[in-house]
C-alpha positions, -999 to +999 in steps of 0.1 A: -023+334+653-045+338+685-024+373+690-031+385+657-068+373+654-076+392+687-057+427+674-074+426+643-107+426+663-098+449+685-088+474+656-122+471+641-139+472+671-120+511+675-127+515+639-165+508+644-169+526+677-150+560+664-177+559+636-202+551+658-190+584+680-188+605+647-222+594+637-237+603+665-218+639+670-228+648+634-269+642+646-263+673+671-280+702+660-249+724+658-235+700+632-265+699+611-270+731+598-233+734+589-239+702+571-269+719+552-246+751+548-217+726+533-248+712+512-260+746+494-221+753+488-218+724+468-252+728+450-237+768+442-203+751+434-215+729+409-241+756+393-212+779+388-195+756+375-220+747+346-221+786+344-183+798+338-167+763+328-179+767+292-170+807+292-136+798+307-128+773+288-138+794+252-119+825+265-086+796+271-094+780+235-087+816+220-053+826+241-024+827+219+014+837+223+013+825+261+039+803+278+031+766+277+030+764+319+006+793+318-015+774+294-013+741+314-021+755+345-053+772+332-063+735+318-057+719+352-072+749+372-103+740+345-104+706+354-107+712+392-126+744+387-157+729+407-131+720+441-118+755+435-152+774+440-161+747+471-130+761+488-130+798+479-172+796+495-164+774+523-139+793+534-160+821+533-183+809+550-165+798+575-147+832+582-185+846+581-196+822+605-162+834+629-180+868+630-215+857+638-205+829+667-180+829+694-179+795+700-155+778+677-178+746+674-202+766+655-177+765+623-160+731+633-172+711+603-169+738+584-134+745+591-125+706+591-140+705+552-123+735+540-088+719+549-093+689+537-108+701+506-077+725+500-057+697+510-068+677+483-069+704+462-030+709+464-023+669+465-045+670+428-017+696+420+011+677+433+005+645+410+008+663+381+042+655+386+034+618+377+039+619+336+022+583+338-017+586+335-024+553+357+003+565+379-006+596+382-046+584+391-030+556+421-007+586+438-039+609+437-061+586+451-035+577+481-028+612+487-063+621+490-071+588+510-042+595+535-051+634+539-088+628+550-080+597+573-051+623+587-072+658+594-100+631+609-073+614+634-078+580+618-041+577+608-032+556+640-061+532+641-059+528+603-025+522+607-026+497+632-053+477+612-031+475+584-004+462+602-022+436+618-030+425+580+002+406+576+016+373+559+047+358+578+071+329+566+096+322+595+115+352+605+103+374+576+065+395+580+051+414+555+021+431+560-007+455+544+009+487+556+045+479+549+037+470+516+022+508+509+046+523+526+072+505+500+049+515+472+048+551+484+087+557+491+096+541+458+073+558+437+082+592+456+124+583+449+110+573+413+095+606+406+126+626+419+149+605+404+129+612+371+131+652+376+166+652+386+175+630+356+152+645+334+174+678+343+204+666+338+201+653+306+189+686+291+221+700+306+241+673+288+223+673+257+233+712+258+268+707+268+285+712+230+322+703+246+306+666+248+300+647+215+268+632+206+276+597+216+292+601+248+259+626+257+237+595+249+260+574+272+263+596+297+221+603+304+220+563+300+242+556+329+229+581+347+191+569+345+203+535+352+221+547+385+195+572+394+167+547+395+183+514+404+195+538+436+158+547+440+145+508+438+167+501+467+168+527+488+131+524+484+131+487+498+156+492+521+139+525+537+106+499+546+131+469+562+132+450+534+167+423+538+183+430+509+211+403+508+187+376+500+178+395+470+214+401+460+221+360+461+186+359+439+194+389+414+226+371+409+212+337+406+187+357+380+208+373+361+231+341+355+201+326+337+192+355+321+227+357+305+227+324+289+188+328+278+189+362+264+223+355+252+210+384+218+196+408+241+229+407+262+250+411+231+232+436+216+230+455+252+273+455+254+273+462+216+250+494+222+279+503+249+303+498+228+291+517+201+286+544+225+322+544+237+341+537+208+324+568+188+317+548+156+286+565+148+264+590+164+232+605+157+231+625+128+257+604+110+250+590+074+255+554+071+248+525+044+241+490+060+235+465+031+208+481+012+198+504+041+213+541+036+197+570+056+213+588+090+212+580+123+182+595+144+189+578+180+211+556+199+194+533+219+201+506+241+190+476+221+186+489+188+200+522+166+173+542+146+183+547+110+157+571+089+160+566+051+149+593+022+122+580+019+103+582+053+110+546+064+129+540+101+148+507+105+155+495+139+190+477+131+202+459+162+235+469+175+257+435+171+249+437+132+266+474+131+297+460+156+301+423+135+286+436+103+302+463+076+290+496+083+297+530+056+299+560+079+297+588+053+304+611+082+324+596+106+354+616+108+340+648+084+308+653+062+328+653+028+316+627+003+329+624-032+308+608-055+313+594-093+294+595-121+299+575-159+293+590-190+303+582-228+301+602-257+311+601-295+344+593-308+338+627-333+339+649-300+372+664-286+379+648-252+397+682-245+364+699-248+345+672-230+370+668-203+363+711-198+326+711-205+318+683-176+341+699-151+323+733-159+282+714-158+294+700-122+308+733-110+268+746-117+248+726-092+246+735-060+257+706-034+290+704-051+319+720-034+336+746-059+365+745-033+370+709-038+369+713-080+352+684-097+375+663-118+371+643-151+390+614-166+388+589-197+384+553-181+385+539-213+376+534-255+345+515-255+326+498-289+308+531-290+318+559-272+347+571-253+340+566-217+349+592-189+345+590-153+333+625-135+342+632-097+326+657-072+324+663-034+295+667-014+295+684+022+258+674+028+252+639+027+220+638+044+204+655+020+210+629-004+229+612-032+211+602-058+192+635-062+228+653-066+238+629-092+204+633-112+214+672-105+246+663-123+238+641-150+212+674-159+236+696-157+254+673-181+227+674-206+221+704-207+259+718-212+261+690-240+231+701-260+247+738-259+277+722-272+266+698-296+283+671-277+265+639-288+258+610-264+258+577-283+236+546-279+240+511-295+228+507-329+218+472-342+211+462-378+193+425-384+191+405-413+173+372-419+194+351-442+166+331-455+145+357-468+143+354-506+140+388-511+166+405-486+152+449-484+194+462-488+199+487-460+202+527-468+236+537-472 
């Protein structure tokens, strides 16, 4: 603890008397007016800005027709427009100040700002690459923190100090620096594992030769691989012991499986879905009183979108253990019956002809599959019939093709003078004294 106590001082002492050193080099009358110069830049950097940031960002407001990369690069050239002008002038002013001195300390500071200013400038760029906001705002910051401390020749004092900020339990030290450096590989093999994934699975998801399901099961495993390699290869790259972890993961994962014993089963049913090609996306299923079609497969839960606007996450052990209608599974035909009745006084020929010929006339039904109709029976009332269509369209929906039919119905058996009969009741009271006789 003695060691440690006394490196720690001596890296702040270094720290203290390098900023001490630069303190006093910056008082030298060489390094002041560049200070001033680097001084009226900014004030003309930020004026500018107030000036063409508005114009710029009206004249972007009315482009139309370009790329979406062109447009996004115009916002994020917006944002940083400020940094942008500092670098084009001090730069300039630096190459002016070249021509007017001979002595290279003359345009030192100069020179020294402009890099790091473009430096950070590209690093802004470079996070973009972060999709995650809070991310995105943590790799900035480190960039730009480790690209001034570099161009200024800190990186081995700062470095040192870090290291000397350490915990230690036996044989194992962690300290400040390899802690960052962790956090830096991983999120670095995080990002690329995202963009090569992220790749990939638009090249599977175009792959037509591959069905829907297997596409869905193939990006899965492959982000699972991809960034599980990246988590370890991240630990392992800053000397992390990784077969301690191994005996813990699998200590973990025994308790997870008998505490999350739903989340485990509905994790293997979501695989098995996957494998076994029940159902896909875009597939039409009823589930109980849920009927709409599959919109993603995912690994807890499938999405099912009804008519009506309404998505149901149904977990995937109800659609392995529970009874699942795939409307589409092996084709998209669907034949669908309807009941009607009409009056014993009408020919069943003519019926039989007319409601084949009303079902023919709406649009969803397949002419090529012919509608049939049968008598199912001789009711109190009405002869009853039975009329059968197919469908190649599912998700467009059933019960508006049946209304479709049952109008089409209608209207053929108005043309017709095909009635439709309904119950008729008469009621008496048997102790009225003066019963009103019925018309005949």
């Amino acid at each position: 603890m003695d060691t440690e106590a006394q490196t720690l001082t001596e890296q702040v002492a270094g720290l203290w008397s390098w900023l001490d050193s630069a303190t006093n080099n910056l008082l030298l009358p060489s390094r002041l007016y560049q200070l001033a110069i680097l001084a009226v830049i900014l004030l003309i950097a930020y004026g500018l800005r107030k000036w063409f940031g508005p114009k710029i960002y009206d004249w972007m407001r009315s482009l139309e027709g370009w790329p979406k990369w062109r447009l996004r690069l115009l916002v994020i050239l917006h944002q940083r427009l400020q940094l942008v002008i500092f670098v084009i002038l001090n730069w300039s002013a630096s190459a002016l100040m070249s021509q007017l001195s001979i002595f290279p300390s003359r345009r030192y500071i100069l020179t020294l700002v402009a890099t790091i200013a473009t430096a950070l400038l590209l690093a802004g760029f470079a996070s973009r690459l972060v999709r995650n906001q809070f991310l995105r705002r943590i790799v900035r910051w480190g960039l730009w923190i480790y690209i001034t401390l570099y161009y200024l020749g800190l990186i081995a004092g700062v470095s040192g100090f870090l290291e000397s900020l350490a915990i230690q339990f036996g044989d194992f030290r962690l300290s400040v620096l390899a802690v960052i450096k962790a956090l830096i590989v991983t999120g670095i093999l995080f990002t690329l594992a995202r963009l090569v994934s992220s790749q990939t699975a638009q090249r599977i998801h175009a792959n037509e030769d591959i069905s829907p399901s297997m596409r869905v099961l193939a990006v899965k495993v492959l982000q699972i691989t991809l960034f599980g390699a990246a988590f370890f290869i991240g630990l392992k790259a800053v000397g992390f012991d990784l077969t301690g972890l191994a005996v813990l993961s699998g200590a973990i994962g025994v308790g997870l499986g008998f505490g999350l014993q739903k989340v485990v089963s509905n994790l293997v049913s979501g695989v098995i879905i996957l494998l076994d090609k029940s159902i896909k996306p875009g597939d039409v299923i009823s589930l109980g009183e849920t009927f709409g079609w599959i919109n993603s497969l995912g690994a807890r839960y499938v999405s099912v979108v009804t008519r009506d606007g309404r998505e149901y996450l149904i977990p995937n052990e109800d659609l392995i253990t529970g009874q699942v209608v795939n409307w589409s599974h092996s084709n998209d035909f669907v034949r669908l019956d309807i009941y009607f009745g009409t009056a014993y006084s009408n020919d069943p020929h003519i019926v039989r002809a007319l409601a084949i010929d009303a079902a023919k006339s709406v649009d969803r039904v397949l002419a090529y599959r012919a509608p049939v109709c049968h008598i199912v029976g001789f009711g109190d009332s009405s002869v009853d019939y039975i009329l059968r269509f197919w469908i190649s369209d599912p998700t467009g929906g059933l019960t508006n093709i049946r209304g479709n039919v049952y109008l089409a119905l209608w209207d053929k058996f108005q043309e017709n003078d095909i009635s439709i009969p309904f119950p008729q009741r008469e009621v008496r009271l048997l102790d009225d004294p003066n019963p009103v006789e019925s018309p005949k």
